[in-house]
C-alpha positions as a Markdown table, in Angstrom:
| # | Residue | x | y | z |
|---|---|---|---|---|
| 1 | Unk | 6.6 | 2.2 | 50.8 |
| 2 | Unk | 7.6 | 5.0 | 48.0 |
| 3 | Unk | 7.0 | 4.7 | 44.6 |
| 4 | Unk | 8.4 | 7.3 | 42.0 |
| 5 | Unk | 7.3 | 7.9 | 38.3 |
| 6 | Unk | 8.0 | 10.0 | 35.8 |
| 7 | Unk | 6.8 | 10.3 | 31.8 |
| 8 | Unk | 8.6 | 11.9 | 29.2 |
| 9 | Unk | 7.2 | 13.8 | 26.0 |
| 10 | Unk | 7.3 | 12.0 | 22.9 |
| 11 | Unk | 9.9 | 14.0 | 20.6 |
| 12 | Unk | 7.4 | 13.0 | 17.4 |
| 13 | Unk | 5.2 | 15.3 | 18.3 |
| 14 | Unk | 7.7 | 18.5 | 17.5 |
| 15 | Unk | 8.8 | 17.0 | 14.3 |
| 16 | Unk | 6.1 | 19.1 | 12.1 |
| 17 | Unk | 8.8 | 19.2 | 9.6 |
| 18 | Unk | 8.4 | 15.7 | 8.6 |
| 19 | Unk | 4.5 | 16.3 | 8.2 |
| 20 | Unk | 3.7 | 14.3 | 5.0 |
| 21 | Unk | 1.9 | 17.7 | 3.8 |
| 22 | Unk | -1.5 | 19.0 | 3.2 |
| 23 | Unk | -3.6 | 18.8 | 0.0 |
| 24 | Unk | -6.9 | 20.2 | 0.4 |
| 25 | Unk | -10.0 | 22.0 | -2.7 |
| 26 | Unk | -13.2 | 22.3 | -2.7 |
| 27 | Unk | -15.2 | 19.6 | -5.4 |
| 28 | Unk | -18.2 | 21.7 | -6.7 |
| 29 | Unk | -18.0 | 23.8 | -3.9 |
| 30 | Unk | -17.6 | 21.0 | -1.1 |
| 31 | Unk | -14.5 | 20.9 | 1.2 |
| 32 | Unk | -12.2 | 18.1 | 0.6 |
| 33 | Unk | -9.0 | 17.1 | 2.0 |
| 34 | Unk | -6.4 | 14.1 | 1.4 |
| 35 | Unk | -6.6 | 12.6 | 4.6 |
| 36 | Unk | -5.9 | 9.2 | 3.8 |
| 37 | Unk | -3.0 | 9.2 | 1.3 |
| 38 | Unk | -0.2 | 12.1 | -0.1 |
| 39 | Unk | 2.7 | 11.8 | -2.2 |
| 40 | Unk | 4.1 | 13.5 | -5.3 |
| 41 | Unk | 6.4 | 12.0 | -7.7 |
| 42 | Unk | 8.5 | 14.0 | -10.2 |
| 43 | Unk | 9.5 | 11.3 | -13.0 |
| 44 | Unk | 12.6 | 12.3 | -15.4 |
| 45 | Unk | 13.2 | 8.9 | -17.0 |
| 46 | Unk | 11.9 | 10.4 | -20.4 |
| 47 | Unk | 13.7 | 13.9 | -20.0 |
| 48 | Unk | 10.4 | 15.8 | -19.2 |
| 49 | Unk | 10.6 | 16.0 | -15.0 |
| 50 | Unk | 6.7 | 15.2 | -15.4 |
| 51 | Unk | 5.2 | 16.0 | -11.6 |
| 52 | Unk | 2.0 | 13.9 | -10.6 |
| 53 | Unk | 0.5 | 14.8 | -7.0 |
| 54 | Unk | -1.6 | 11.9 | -5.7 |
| 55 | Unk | -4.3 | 12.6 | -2.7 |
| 56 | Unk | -6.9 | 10.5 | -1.3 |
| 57 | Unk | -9.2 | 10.7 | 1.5 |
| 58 | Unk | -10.8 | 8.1 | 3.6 |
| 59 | Unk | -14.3 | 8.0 | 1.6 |
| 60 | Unk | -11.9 | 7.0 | -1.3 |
| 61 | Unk | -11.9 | 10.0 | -3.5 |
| 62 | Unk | -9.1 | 11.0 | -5.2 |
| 63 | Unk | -7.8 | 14.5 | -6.7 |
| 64 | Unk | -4.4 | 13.8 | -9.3 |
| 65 | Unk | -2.9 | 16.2 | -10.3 |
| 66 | Unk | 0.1 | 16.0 | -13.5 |
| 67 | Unk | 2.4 | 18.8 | -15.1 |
| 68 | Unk | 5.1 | 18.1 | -17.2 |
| 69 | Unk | 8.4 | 20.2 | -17.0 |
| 70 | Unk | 8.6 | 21.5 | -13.4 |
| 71 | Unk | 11.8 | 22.2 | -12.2 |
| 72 | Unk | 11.1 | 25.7 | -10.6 |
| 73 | Unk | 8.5 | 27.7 | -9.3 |
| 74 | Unk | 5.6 | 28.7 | -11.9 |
| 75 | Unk | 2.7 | 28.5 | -13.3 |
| 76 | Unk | 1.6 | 25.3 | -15.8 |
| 77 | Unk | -1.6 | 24.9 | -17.5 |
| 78 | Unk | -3.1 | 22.7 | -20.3 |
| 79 | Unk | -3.0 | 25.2 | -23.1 |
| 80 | Unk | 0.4 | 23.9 | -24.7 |
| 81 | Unk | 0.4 | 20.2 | -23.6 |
| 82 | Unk | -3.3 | 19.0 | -22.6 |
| 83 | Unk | -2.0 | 15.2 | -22.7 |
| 84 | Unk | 0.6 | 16.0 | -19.5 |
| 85 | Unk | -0.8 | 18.8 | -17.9 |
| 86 | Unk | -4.3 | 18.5 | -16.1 |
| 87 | Unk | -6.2 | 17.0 | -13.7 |
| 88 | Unk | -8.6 | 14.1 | -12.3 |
| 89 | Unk | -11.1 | 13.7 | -9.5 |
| 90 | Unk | -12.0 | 10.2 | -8.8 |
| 91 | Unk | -14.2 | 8.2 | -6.5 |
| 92 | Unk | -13.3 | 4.5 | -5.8 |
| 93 | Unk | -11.7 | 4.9 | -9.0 |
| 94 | Unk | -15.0 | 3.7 | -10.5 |
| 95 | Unk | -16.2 | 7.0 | -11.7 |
| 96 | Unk | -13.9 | 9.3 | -13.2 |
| 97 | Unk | -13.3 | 12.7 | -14.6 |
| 98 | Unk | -10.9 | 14.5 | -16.6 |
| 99 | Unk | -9.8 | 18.0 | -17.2 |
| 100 | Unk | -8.3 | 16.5 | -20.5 |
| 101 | Unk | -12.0 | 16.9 | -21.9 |
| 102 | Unk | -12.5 | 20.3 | -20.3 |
| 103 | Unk | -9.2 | 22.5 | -20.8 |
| 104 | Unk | -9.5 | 24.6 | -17.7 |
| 105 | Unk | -6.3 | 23.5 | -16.0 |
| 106 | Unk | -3.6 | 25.2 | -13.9 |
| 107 | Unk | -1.0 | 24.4 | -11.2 |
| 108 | Unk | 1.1 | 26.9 | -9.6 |
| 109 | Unk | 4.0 | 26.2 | -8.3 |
| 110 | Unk | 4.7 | 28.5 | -5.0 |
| 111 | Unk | 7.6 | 26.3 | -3.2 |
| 112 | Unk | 10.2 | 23.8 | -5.0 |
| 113 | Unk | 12.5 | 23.0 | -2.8 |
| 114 | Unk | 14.6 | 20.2 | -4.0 |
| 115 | Unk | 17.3 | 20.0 | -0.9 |
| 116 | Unk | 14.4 | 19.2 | 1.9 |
| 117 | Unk | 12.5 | 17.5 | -1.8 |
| 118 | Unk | 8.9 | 19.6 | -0.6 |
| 119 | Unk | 6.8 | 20.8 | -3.3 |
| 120 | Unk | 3.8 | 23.8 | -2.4 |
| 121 | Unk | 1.4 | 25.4 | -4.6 |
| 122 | Unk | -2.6 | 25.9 | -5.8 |
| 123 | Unk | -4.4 | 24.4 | -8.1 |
| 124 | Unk | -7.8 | 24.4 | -9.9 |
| 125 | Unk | -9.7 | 22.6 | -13.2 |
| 126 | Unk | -12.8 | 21.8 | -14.5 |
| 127 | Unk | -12.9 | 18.1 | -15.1 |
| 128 | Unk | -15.9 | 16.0 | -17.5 |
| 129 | Unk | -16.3 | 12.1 | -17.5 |
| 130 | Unk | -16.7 | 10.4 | -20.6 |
| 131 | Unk | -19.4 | 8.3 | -19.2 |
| 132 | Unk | -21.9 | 11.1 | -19.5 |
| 133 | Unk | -20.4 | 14.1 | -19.9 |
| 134 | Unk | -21.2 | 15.3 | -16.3 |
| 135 | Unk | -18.9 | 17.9 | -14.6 |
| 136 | Unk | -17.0 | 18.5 | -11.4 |
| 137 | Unk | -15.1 | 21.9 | -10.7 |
| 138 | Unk | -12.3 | 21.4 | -8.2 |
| 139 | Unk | -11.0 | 25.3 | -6.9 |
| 140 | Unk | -9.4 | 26.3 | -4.2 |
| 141 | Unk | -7.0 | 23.7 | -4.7 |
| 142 | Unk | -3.5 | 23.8 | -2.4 |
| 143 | Unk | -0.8 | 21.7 | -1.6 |
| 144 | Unk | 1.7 | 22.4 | 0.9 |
| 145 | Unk | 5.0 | 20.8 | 1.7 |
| 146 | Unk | 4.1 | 17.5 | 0.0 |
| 147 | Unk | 7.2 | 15.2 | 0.2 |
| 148 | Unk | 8.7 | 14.4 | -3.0 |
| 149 | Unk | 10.3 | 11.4 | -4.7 |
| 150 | Unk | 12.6 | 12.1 | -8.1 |
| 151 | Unk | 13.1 | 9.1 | -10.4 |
């Protein structure tokens, strides 16, 4: 008796370009990485195309990220609009901080690609929870071709 087999490679594993992104910073100087959960959302149902980044990892802590106005490549910080632009680091959303109590805020935005709806860039802030004033510094922060929803 003669028995034939064959396999056949999965095609998913050559569609890196429908990789839900990378987010990844260091959190007073410790790696961290979304792992868990990425999306980006640019909402223009008041006019102001106001960007909010969303990444989680598995030990639920969470990096958001907002800047209002993006609709190219740039650079955004908190200086002109502390309220829309700046950052949080959260963990089981229990225990929060803020860069809106800091003021060190930026986002750069390297890649805005609104055909394939990818968004790439960096970002860093200093963030202080009203709870007791304590203080986390996220740097080294990047994002690359994070799938984007416009509303």
């Amino acid at each position: 008796m003669l028995s034939l087999a064959a396999c056949k490679k999965d095609d998913e594993d050559t569609a890196v370009s429908d990789a839900p992104g990378q987010m990844s910073a260091k959190v007073d100087n410790v790696a961290w990485k979304a792992d868990q959960l990425l999306l980006a959302v640019i909402d223009n149902q008041n006019g102001d195309n106001l960007l909010m980044i969303f990444g989680k990892n598995k030990t639920n802590e969470e990096i958001i990220i907002k800047a209002k106005d993006v609709i190219k490549t740039g650079t955004y910080t908190n200086a002109t609009d502390r309220d829309n632009n700046h950052g949080q680091y959260s963990i089981n959303l229990t225990q929060n901080w803020y860069s809106l109590f800091s003021g060190n805020f930026s986002i750069t935005i390297t890649k805005f690609d609104q055909t394939a709806k990818k968004i790439s860039g960096t970002f860093h802030f200093e963030a202080e929870a009203a709870h007791d004033n304590s203080v986390k510094n996220i740097t080294e922060g990047t994002f690359t071709d994070v799938p984007f929803d416009k509303y």
